[in-house]
C-alpha positions as CSV (number, residue, x, y, z in Angstrom):
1,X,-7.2,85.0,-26.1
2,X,-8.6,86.2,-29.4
3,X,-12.7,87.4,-29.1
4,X,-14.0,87.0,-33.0
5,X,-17.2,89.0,-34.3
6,X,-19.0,85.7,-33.6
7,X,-18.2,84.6,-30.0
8,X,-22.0,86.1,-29.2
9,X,-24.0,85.7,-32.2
10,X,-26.0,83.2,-31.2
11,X,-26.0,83.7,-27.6
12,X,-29.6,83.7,-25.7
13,X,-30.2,86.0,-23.2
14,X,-30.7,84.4,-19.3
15,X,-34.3,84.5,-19.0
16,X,-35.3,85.7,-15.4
17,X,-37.0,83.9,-13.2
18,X,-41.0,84.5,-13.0
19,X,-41.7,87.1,-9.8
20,X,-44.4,86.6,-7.3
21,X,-46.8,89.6,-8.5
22,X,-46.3,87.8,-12.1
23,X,-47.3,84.5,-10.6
24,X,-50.4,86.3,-8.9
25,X,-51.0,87.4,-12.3
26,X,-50.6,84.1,-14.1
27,X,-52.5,82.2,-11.5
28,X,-55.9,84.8,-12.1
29,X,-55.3,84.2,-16.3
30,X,-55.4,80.7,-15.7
31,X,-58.3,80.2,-13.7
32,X,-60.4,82.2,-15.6
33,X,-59.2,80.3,-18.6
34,X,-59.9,76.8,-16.9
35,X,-63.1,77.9,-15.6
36,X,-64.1,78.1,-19.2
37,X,-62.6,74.9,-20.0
38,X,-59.9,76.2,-22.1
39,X,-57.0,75.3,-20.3
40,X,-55.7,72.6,-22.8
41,X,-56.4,74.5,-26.2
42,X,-54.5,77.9,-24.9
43,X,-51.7,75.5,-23.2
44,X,-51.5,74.5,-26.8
45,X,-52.0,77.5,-28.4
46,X,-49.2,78.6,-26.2
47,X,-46.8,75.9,-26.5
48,X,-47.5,75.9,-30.4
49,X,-46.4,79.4,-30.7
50,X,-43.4,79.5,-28.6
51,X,-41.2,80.6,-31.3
52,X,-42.5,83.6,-31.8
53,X,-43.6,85.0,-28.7
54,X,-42.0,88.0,-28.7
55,X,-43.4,88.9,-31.8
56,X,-46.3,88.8,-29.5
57,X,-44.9,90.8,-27.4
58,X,-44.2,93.6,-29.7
59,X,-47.7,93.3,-31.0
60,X,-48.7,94.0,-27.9
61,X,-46.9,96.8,-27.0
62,X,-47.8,97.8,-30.6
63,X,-51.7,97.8,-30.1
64,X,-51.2,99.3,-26.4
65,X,-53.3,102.5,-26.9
66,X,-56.2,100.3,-28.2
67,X,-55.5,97.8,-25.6
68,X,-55.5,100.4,-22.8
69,X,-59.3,101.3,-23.4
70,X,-60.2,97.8,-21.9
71,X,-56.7,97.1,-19.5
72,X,-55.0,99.3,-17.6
73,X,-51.3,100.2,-19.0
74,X,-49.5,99.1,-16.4
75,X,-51.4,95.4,-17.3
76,X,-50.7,95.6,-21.2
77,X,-47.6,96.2,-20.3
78,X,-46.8,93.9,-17.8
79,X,-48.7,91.2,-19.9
80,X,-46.4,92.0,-23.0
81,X,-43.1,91.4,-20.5
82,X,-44.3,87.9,-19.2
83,X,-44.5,86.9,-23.1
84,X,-40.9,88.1,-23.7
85,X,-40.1,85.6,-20.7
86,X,-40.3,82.2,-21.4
87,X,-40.1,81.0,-17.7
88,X,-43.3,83.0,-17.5
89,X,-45.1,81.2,-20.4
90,X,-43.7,77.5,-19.3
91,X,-45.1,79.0,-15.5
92,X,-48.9,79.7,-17.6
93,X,-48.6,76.2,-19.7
94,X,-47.8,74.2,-16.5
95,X,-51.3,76.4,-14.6
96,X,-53.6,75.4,-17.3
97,X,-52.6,72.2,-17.3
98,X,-52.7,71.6,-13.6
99,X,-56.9,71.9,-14.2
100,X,-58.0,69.8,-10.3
101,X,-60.7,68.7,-11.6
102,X,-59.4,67.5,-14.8
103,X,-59.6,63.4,-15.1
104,X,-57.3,61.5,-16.5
C-alpha cells in the first residue's frame, strides 16, 4: 500500500474528552454568566465563532502577560486550552443553555 503526501492533509485531530477540573471550571463560568442573564447571547456568541476558536486561543496565550495581572497563569492558560477543545466549548454552550430557571 502506497501512502501519498495527501493521505493526512485534511485530517482533524481527536479532540479529548472535557476533564472533571475543566468541567468545575466550566460550570463556575457559566453560572456567573447566567446569573447575569447572559447565558443565551455568549451560547451564541460561542456557537457563532466556532470556526475560529483557536485563533482565540492563540490570542489568549498572546495577551497572557496582560491577562495575568487580573487571572492567575495557570487560569489564562487553562482557559486558552478549553477553547482549543471543542468538546469543552459544546460542554460551556450546552451550561448556558441549561439556565433552571429559564421558561420556555
Amino acid at each position: 500500500m502506497r501512502m501519498g503526501i495527501w493521505d493526512n492533509a485534511f485530517k482533524l485531530p481527536v479532540q479529548p474528552e472535557v476533564t472533571a477540573a475543566e468541567k468545575k471550571l466550566l460550570d463556575a463560568l457559566a453560572e456567573k454568566v447566567v446569573r447575569r442573564k447572559m447565558g443565551d447571547m455568549a451560547a451564541m456568541a460561542l456557537e457563532s465563532t466556532r470556526p475560529i476558536h483557536n485563533l482565540g486561543a492563540q490570542s489568549i496565550v498572546f495577551l497572557s502577560p496582560m491577562l495575568s495581572m487580573v487571572l492567575k497563569k495557570e487560569e489564562v492558560d487553562r482557559y486558552a486550552k478549553i477553547l482549543e477543545n471543542s468538546k469543552a466549548v459544546s460542554y460551556l454552550i450546552e451550561r448556558l443553555e441549561a439556565d433552571p430557571g429559564k421558561k420556555t
